[in-house]
N, C-alpha and C positions, 0 to 999 in steps of 0.2 A: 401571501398574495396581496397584489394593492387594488384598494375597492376603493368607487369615488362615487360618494352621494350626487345627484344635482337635485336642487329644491329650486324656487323661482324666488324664497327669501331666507334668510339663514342669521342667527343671531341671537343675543340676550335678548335684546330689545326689540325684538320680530316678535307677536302677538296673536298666535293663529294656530288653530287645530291641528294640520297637515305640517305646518312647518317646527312646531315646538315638537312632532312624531319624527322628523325627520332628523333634529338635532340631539333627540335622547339616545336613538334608534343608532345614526353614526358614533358616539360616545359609547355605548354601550357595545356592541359589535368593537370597539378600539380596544376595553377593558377587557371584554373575555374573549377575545381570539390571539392570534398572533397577527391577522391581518395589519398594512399599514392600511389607516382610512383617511382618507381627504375629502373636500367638499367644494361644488364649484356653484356658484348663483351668481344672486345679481346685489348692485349695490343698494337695491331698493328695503326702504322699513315698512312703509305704507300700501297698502295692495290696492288702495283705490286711484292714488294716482304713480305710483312706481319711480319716484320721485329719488332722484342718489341721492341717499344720508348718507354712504358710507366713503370714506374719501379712500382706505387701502387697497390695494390692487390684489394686495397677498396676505392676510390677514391669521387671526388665531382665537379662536373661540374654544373652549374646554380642553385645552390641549390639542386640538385637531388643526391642518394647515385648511384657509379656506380661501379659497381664488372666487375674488370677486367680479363682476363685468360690469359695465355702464350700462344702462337702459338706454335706448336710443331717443327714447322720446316717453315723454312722461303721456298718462290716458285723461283722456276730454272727457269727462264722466257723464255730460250729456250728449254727446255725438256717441262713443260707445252705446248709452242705453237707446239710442235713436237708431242707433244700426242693429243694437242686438233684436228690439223689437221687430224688425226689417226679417232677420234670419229667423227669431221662431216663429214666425206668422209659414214659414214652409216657402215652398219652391226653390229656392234660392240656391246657386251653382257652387260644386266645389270653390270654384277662385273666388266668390262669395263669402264663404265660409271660412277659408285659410284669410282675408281681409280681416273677416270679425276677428281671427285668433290673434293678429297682430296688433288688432285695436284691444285686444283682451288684453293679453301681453303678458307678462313684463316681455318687450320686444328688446332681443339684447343677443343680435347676428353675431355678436363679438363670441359671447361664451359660446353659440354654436360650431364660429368656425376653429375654437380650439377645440373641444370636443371633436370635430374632425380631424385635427391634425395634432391632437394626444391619444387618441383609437387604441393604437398600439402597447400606451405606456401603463395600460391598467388592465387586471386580469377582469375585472366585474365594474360594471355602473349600476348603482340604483337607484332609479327615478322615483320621485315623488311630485306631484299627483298628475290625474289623466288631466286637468282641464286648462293647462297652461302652456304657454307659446316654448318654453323651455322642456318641456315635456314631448309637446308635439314633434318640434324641429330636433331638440337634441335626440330622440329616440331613431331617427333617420341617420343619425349621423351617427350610430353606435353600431344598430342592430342587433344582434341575437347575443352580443357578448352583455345584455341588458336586464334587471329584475325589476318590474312595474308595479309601484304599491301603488295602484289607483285609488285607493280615499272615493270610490266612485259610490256614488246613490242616486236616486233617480230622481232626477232634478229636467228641463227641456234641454239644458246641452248633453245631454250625454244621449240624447237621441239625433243628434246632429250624424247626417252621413259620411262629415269627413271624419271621423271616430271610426268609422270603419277599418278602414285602413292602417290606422295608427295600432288599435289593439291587436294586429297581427303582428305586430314587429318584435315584441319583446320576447327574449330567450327563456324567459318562467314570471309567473305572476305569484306576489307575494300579498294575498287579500288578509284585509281589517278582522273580517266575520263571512262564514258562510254566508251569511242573507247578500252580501257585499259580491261575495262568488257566485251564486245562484243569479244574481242579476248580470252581472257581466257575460258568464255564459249564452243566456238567455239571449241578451242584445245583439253579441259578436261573435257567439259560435266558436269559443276560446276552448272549447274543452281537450283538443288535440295540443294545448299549451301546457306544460307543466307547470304546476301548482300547489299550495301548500295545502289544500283543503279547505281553504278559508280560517284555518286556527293559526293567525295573526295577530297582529295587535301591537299593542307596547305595552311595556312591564310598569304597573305600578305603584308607584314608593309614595309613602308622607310621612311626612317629620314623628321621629318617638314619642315627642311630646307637643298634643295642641291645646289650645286655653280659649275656649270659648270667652270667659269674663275678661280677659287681654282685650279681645276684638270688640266687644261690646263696650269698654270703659274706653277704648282710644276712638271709637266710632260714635259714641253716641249712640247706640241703638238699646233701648231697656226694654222694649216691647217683646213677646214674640215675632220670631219674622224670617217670611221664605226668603231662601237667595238665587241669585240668576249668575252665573260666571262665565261670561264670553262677552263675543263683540257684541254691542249691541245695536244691533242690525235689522232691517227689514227681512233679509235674506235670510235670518233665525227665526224671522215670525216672533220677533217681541211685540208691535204694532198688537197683536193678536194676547200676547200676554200681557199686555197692558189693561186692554180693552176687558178681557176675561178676569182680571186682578178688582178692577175697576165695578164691573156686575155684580163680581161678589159680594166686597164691600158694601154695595148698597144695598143688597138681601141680607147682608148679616152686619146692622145697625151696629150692634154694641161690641163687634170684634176689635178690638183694635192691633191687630196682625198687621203687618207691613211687607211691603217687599224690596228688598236691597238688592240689586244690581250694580256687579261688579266689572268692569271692562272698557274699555273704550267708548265712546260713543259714535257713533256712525251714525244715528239716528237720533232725536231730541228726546229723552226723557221725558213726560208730563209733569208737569208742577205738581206734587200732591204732597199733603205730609206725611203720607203714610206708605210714599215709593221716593226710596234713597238710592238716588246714586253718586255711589263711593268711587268711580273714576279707577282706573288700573292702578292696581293693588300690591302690593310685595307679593311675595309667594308664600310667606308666613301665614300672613295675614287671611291669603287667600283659605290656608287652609282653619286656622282660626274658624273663620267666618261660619265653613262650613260647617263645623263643632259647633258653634250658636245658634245654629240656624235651629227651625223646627224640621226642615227637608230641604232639596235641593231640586227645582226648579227647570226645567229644559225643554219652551216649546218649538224647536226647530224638527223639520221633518225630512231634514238633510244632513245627516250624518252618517259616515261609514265606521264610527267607533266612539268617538264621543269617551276623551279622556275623565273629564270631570266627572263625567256620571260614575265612572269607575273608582275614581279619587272620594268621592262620598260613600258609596258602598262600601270602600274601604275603611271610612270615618264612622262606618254605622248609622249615618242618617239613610233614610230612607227617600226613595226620587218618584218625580214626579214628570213624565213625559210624554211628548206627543204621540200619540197611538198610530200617526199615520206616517210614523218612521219605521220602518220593518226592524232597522237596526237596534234601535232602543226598544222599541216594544219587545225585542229578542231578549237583552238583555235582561227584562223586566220576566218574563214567564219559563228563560233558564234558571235564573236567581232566584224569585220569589223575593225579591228583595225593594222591589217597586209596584209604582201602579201607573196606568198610562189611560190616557183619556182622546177622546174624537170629537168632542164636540164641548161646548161648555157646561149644559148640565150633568156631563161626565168627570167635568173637571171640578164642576162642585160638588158634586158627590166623593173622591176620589179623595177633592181638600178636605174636606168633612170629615172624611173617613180617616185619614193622618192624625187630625190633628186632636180628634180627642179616642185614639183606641194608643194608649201608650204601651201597652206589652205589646203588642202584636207589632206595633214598630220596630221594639227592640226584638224581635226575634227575628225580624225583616236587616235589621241592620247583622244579626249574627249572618244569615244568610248570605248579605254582600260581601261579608272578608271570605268565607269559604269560597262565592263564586271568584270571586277576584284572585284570591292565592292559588285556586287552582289553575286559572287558565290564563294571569298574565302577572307572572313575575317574571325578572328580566332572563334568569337562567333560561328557563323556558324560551320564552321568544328572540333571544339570541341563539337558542342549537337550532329553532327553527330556521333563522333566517338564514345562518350559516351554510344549514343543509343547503338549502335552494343556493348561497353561493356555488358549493362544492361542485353538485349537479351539473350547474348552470357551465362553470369551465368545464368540468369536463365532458362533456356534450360536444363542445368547443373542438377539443383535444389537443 
């Protein structure tokens, strides 16, 4: 069969939850099927302003064929956050709503109207993620020959009413994690959609061999020290783990713990000498890091699966996460492999508790390879996802 991802970004140099799932996810499905897999986006690297880096029209990332499209227009990041304020303040009309999702964007009519007028030439599409204008639009233009990893968490646009209509359209949903199904359900009334059960995900790998003293003698860091591995963002509630990093330290004088953050910046770092940030990082390195660390760090309250956390569990450190993520706090009391916190004197309690009960860590870390090999190596989440191709045609017929 020929199955054609659309992501809204695609690439080495693409830096992002949803879309590094999207490019393991087609690779992986290329390796253990017969399927042919291709991949169609846009020419964007940047998700804040959707800016074309990429100059091929037809491109080739891992082996796979990737048809790229222009954005039409790059996003006003203050007119966006001035009209989005506009729509979740409420009332606001469908043509309202479909306005923000162009201002959202990446707005890129091109790869829509091929996705119309390639319909025919692919037995399966499958879209990644719900909140984007290539999602929205290209899922009209598919229909039910369609499989939806919505990446969805409960965030204010996913309670937008033009979502309504959208989550009917696709031919089966392929979710992250139950917590991820159970909300969707709940929202859209999806449960007459076939579905995986919510045991999705992506499969994950790290290097045979990691070297903490590598990362620490090329970085500079001697100290003990948590790490943060993403964008660093508002939208992650770093602003929040700065501020809580911050209290702690000054309740515990003579620590000298640090916190390294690893990612992009989207947001300003604070000057401290005791929060580094390393700027986006190789993928060695990345994992490195996490071997030196004393835990792994994640206060965002928006995620539908959160690689990294899985990536460390895997390394045997123990994590640290936002208690008002249903997804990670899932994570955290299937495994017993973390601990998640609500407020800050749960997060100092929490830190506390890490950082000086050393067995109990490591038995926390035995715990995350068991949770992790059981339920996301690639064999696995590739017959899953198959299946739901297979289904998904033949339904079709």
């Amino acid at each position: 069969m020929k199955i054609l991802f659309v992501v809204q970004r695609y690439g080495n140099e693409v830096n992002g939850g949803a879309e590094v799932h999207a490019r393991q996810l087609a690779e992986h499905v290329a390796a253990y099927t017969e399927h042919e897999v291709e991949v169609a986006t846009t020419k964007a690297i940047d998700y804040v302003t959707w800016k074309n880096e990429y100059d091929k029209d037809i491109d080739e990332v891992g082996g796979l064929k990737v048809y790229r499209f222009p954005v039409e227009r790059e996003r006003d990041q203050k007119e966006f956050n001035k009209f989005s304020e506009k729509i979740a303040s409420g009332h606001s009309s469908i043509a309202m709503q479909e306005k923000w999702m162009r201002l959202q964007g990446p707005c890129c009519p091109a790869l829509i109207k091929w996705l119309e007028e390639n319909r025919d030439n692919y037995d399966c599409f499958v879209f990644l993620t719900y909140l984007y204008y290539t999602t929205y639009f290209g899922l009209r233009a598919v229909g039910k020959k369609s499989i939806l990893i919505p990446t969805a968490h409960d965030e204010w646009t996913i309670h937008l009413p033009l979502f309504q209509d959208m989550f009917k359209l696709p031919g089966a949903f392929f979710y992250n994690t139950t917590e991820e199904k159970e909300l969707v359900n709940r929202l859209f009334d999806t449960k007459e959609i076939p579905d995986n059960a919510g045991f999705g995900g992506v499969g994950v790998e790290v290097p045979e061999k990691t070297d903490g003293d590598d990362f620490r003698s090329k970085y500079g860091i001697d100290d003990d020290f948590i790490i943060y591995i993403g964008r660093i963002d508002e939208n992650k509630c770093c602003p929040e783990l700065f501020s809580y990093f911050r209290e702690y330290k000054n309740r515990h004088k003579d620590s000298k713990l640090k916190l390294a953050l690893a990612g992009k910046e989207i947001i300003k770092v604070p000057a401290a000498e005791d929060i580094v940030s390393l700027g986006f990082i190789p993928e060695q390195d990345k994992f490195d890091a996490i071997k030196a660390s004393k835990l792994l760090v994640l206060p965002s309250r928006f995620e539908s699966l959160s690689i990294v956390v899985l990536e460390a569990m895997k390394l045997k450190r123990p994590v640290l996460v936002n208690g008002g993520c249903n997804v990670l706090s899932g994570h955290c009391l299937k495994s017993n492999a973390g601990l998640f916190y609500r407020d800050y004197y749960e997060f100092e309690g929490c830190l506390d508790y890490l950082l000086s009960h050393d067995r109990e860590c490591a038995l926390m870390g035995e715990n995350g390879v068991s949770y992790v090999d059981s339920n996301y190596s690639w064999k696995v989440i590739v017959e899953r996802l198959n299946k739901m191709i297979e289904e998904t045609v033949s339904r079709l017929g």
